[in-house]
C-alpha positions as CSV (number, residue, x, y, z in Angstrom):
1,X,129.3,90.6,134.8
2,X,129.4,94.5,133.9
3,X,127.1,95.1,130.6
4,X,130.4,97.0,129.1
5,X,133.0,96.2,127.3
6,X,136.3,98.6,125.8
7,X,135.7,99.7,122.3
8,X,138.7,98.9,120.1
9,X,137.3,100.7,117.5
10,X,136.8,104.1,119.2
11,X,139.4,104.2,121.5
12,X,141.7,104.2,119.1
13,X,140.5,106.6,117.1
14,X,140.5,108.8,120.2
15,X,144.3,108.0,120.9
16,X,144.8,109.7,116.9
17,X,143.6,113.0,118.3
18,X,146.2,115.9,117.6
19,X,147.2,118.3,119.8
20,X,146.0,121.3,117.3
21,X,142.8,119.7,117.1
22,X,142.2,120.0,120.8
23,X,143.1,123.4,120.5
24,X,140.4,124.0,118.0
25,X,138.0,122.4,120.1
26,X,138.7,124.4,122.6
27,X,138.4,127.6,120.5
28,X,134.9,126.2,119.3
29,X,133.9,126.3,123.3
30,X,134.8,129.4,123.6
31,X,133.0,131.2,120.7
32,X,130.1,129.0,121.6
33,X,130.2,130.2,125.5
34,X,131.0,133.7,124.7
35,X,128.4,134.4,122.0
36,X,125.9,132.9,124.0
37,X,126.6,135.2,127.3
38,X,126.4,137.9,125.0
39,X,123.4,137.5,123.2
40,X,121.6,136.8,126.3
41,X,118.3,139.3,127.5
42,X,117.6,139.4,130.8
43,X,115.2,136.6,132.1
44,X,111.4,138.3,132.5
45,X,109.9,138.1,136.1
46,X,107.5,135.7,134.9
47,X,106.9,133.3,131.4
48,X,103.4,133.5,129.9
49,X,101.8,130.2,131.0
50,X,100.1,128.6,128.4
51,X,97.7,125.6,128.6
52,X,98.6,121.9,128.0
53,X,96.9,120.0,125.5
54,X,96.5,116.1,126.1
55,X,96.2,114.0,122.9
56,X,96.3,110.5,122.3
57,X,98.0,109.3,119.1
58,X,98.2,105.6,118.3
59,X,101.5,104.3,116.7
60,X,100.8,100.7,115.6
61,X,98.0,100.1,117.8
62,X,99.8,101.3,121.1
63,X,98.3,104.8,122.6
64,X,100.7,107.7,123.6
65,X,99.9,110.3,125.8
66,X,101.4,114.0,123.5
67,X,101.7,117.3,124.9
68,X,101.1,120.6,123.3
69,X,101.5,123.8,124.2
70,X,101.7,127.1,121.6
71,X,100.5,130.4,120.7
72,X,97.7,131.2,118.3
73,X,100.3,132.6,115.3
74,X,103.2,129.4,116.0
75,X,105.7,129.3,113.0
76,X,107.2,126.1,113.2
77,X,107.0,123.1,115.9
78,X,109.7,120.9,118.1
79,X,108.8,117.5,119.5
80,X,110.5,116.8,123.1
81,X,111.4,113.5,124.1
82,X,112.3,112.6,127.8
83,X,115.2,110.7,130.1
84,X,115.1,107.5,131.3
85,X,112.9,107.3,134.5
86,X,110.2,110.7,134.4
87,X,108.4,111.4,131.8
88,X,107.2,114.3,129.8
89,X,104.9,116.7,132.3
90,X,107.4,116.4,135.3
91,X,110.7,117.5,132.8
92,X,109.5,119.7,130.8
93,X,106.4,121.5,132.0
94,X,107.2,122.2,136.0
95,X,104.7,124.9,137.5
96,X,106.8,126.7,140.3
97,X,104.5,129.9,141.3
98,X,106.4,132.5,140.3
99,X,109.8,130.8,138.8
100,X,110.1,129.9,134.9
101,X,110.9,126.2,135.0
102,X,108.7,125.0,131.9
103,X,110.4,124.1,128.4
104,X,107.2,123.9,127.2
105,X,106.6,127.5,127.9
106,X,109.3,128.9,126.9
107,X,109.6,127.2,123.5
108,X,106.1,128.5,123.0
109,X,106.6,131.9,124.1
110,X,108.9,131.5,121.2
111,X,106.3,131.0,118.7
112,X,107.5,127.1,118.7
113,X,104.3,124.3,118.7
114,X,105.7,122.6,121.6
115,X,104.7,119.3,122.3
116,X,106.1,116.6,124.3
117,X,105.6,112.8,124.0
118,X,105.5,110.1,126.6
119,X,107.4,106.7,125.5
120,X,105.8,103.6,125.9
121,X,105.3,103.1,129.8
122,X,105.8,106.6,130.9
123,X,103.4,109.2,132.3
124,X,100.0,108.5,130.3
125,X,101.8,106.3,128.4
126,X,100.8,102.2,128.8
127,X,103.2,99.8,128.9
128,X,102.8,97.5,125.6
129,X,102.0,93.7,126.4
130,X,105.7,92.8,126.6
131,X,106.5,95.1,129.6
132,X,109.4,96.1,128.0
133,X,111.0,99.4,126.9
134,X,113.7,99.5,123.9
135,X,115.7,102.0,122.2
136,X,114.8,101.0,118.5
137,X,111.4,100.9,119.1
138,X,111.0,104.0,120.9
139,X,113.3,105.3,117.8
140,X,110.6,104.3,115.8
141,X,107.9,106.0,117.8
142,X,109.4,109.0,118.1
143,X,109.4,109.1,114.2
144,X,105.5,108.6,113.9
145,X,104.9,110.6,116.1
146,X,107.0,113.4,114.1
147,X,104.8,112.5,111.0
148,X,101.7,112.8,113.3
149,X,103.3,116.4,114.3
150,X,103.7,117.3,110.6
151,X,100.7,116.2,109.1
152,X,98.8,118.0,111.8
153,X,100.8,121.3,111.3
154,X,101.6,121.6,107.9
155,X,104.3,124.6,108.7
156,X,106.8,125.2,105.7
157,X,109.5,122.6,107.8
158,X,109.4,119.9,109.5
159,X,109.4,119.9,113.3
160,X,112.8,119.9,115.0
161,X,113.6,117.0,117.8
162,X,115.2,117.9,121.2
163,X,115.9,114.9,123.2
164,X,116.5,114.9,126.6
165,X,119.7,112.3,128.4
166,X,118.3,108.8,126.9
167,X,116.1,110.7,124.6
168,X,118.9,112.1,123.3
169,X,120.1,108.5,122.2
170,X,116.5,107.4,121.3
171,X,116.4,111.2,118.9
172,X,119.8,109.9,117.7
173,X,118.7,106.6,116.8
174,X,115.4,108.1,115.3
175,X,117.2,110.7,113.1
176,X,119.6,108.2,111.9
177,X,117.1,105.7,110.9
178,X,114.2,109.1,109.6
179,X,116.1,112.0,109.2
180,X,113.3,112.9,106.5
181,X,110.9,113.4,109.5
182,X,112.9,116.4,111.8
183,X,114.4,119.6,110.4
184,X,117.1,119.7,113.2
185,X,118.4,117.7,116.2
186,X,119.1,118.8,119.7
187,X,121.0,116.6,121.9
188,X,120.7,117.7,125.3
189,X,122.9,115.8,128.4
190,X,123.9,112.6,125.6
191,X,125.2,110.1,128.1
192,X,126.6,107.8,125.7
193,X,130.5,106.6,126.4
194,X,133.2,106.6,124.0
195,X,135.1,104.0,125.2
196,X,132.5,101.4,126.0
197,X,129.9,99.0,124.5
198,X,126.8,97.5,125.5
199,X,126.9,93.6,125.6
200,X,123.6,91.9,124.5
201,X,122.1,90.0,127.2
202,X,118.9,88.3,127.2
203,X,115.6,90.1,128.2
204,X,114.1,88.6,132.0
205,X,111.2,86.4,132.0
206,X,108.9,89.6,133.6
207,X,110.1,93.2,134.2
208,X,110.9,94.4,137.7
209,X,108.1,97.0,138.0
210,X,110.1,98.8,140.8
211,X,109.1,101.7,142.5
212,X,110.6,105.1,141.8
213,X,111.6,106.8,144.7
214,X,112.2,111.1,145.8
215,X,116.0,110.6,146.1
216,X,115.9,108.9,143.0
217,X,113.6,111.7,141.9
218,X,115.9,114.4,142.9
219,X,119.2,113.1,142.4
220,X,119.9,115.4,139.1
221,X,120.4,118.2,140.8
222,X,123.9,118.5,141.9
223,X,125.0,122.1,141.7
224,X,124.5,123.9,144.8
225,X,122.5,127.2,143.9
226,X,121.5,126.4,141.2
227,X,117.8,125.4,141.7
228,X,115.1,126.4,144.8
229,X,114.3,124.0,147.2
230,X,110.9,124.7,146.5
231,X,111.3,123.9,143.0
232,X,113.5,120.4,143.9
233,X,110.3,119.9,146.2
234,X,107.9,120.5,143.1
235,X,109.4,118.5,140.7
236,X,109.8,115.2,143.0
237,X,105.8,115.5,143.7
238,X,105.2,115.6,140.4
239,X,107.6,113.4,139.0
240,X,106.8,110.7,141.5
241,X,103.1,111.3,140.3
242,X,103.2,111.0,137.0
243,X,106.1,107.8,137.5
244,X,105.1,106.0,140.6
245,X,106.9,102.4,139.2
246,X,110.1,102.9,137.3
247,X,110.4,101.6,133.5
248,X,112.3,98.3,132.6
249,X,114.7,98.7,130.1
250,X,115.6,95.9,127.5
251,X,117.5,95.6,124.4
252,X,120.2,98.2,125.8
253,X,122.8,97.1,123.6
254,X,121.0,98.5,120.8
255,X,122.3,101.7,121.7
256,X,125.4,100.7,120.5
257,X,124.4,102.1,117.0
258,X,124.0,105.3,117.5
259,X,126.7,106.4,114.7
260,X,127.2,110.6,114.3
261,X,128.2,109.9,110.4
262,X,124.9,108.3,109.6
263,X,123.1,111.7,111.5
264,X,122.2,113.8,108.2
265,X,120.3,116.9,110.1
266,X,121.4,120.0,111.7
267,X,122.5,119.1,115.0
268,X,122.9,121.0,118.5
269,X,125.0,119.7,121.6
270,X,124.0,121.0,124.6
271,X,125.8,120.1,127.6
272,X,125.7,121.3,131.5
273,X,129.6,122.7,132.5
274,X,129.1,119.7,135.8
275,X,126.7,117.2,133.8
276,X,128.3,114.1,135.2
277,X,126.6,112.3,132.5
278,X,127.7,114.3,129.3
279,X,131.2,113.8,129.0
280,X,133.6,116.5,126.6
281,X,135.5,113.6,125.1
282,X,132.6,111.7,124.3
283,X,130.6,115.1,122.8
284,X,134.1,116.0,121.2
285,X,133.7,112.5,118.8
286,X,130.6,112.9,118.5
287,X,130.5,116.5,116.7
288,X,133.6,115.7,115.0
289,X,131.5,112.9,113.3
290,X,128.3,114.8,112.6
291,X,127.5,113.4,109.1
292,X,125.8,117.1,108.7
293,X,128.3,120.1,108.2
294,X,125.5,122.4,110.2
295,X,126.2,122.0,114.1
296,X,126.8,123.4,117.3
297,X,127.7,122.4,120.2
298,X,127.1,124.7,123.1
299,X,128.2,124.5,126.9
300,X,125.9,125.9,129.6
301,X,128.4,127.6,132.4
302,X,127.0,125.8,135.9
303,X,124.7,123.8,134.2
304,X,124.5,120.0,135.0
305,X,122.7,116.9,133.8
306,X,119.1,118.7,134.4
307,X,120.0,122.7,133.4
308,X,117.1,123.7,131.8
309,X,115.5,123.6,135.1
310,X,117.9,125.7,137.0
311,X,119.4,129.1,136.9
312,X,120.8,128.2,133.4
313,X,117.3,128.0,131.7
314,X,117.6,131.4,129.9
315,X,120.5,130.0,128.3
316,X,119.3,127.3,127.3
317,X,116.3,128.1,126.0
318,X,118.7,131.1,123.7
319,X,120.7,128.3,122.7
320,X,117.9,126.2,121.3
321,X,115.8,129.5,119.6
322,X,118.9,130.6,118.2
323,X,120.1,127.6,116.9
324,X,116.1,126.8,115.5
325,X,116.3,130.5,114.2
326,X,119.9,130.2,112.6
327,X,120.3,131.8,108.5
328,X,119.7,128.4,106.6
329,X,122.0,129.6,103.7
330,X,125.4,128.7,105.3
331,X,126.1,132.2,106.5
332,X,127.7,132.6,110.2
333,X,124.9,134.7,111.6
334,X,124.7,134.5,114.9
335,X,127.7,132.5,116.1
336,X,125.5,129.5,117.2
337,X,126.0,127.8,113.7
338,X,129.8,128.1,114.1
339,X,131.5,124.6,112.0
340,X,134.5,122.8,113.2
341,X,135.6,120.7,110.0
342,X,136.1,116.8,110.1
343,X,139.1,115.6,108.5
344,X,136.4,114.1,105.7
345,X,135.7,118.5,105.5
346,X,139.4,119.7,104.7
347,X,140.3,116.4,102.1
């Protein structure tokens, strides 16, 4: 039996869509593409490598391998959370000699304290005694470890969240449930479905412990040209390195409450132009919904599900910085903090 289901609820409320309010979606795509072409430097030959901090911070007990990297003068910090089968090192901090693949580094090349958390059974993560990953509790450790962030850094804000495919759900559930913890949200490659719900089924006597394999490993990348070989070749050793057995998943259905009224923070969609994963529709009910009037929602031209390690990096990384570094007093500025109005905006 498949785990999904229709959804009266939102399908219906998709069918309502008028005409004129596709065409302003479409008019918010292209203000977000165009400013962000135009803003764009040119990518240096090389990023500053910085080095990556290991710590171990304990959420109820349970030890979690976090990631830092920064400069000395950082003004503000981001927490990254990762997808559902590699973890933290592999995504966001690939060494390539002589290509600029690391979020990591980038964001703190920025002046961001970057750091990047392992969920409970990835990378230097432990599995808990159950075996089991689920969304609500890795919600809820995401959180803590934003407060750990916070109380450790003690800038004027509190740290932003950028989640990553099923981080981006876990950073949704998490900013629903805390928004008093982040100063922003970045959704990157959401792969929720707007038509569809998660039925709850009951969690197996043991997990699978499967092992992850390199297709598996490389099977993001999709658009031709768009990443080295060398660099595919990089990120499957490493991924396969820090993930040897792949992460069981229970409790899926609890994704079913992600709800983009109850997210009260700034928010940023990002989404790859060929993400198979990130649908329009989907990402066009979602912002809609925001519960926060500050969003944007910015498409990466020949990006797909993993573009912020391919030729669209510099673009993403703008995207992020700009939206981080956006005027906080309502003010257009510069064009990433352009609003599209709900129908709860213009009553």
């Amino acid at each position: 039996m498949s785990l999904l289901k229709p959804h009266p609820c939102r399908r219906a409320t998709v069918s309502r869509i008028r005409p004129t309010s596709l065409i302003s979606l479409g008019t918010v795509f292209v203000v977000l593409l165009v400013t962000t072409v135009a803003v764009l430097g040119e990518e240096p030959v090389e990023r500053k490598r910085f080095p990556r901090t290991h710590h171990t911070v304990t959420v109820d007990g349970h030890p979690f391998a976090v990631w830092e990297k920064r400069q000395t003068n950082a003004h503000g910090a981001i927490l990254l959370v990762h997808g559902r089968t590699w973890s933290s090192v592999p995504d966001f901090d690939l060494q390539v000699d002589g290509e600029n693949l690391s979020l990591m580094d980038a964001l703190a090349g920025e002046g961001f304290a970057t750091y990047a958390v392992d969920l409970r059974g990835y990378g230097g993560t432990p599995r808990d005694r159950s075996g089991w990953f689920s969304p609500k509790r890795a919600a809820a450790d995401v959180a803590a470890i934003l407060k750990w962030i916070d109380d450790r850094e003690r800038f004027d804000g509190k740290p932003a969240l950028l989640g990553w495919s099923m981080g981006s759900m876990i950073s949704a559930l998490c900013a629903q449930a805390h928004s008093a913890r982040l100063s922003a949200l970045i959704l990157y490659g959401y792969p929720g479905s707007l038509d569809t719900v998660i039925e709850e089924r009951p969690t197996p006597l043991a997990p699978s412990r499967k092992q992850n394999t390199a297709k598996a490993a490389a099977s993001d990348f999709i658009t031709p040209g768009s990443i080295s070989k060398r660099a595919i070749e990089a990120y499957v050793r490493a991924a396969l390195a820090a993930d040897p057995v792949r992460v069981d998943v229970t409790a899926m259905h609890e994704y079913n409450e992600v709800d983009p009224a109850k997210i009260n923070v700034p928010t940023l969609i990002l989404q790859g132009q060929f993400d198979p994963f990130a649908k329009t529709d989907t990402h066009a009910w979602f912002f809609t919904r925001l519960g926060h009037a500050d969003r944007a929602w910015v498409v990466l031209p020949g990006g797909d599900h993993a573009a912020h390690l391919e030729t669209t990096s510099p673009r993403f990384v703008q995207a992020v910085v700009s939206f981080l570094r956006r005027p906080k007093d309502g003010s257009i500025g510069d064009g990433l903090n352009t609003v599209l109005p709900t129908s709860a905006d213009r009553r």
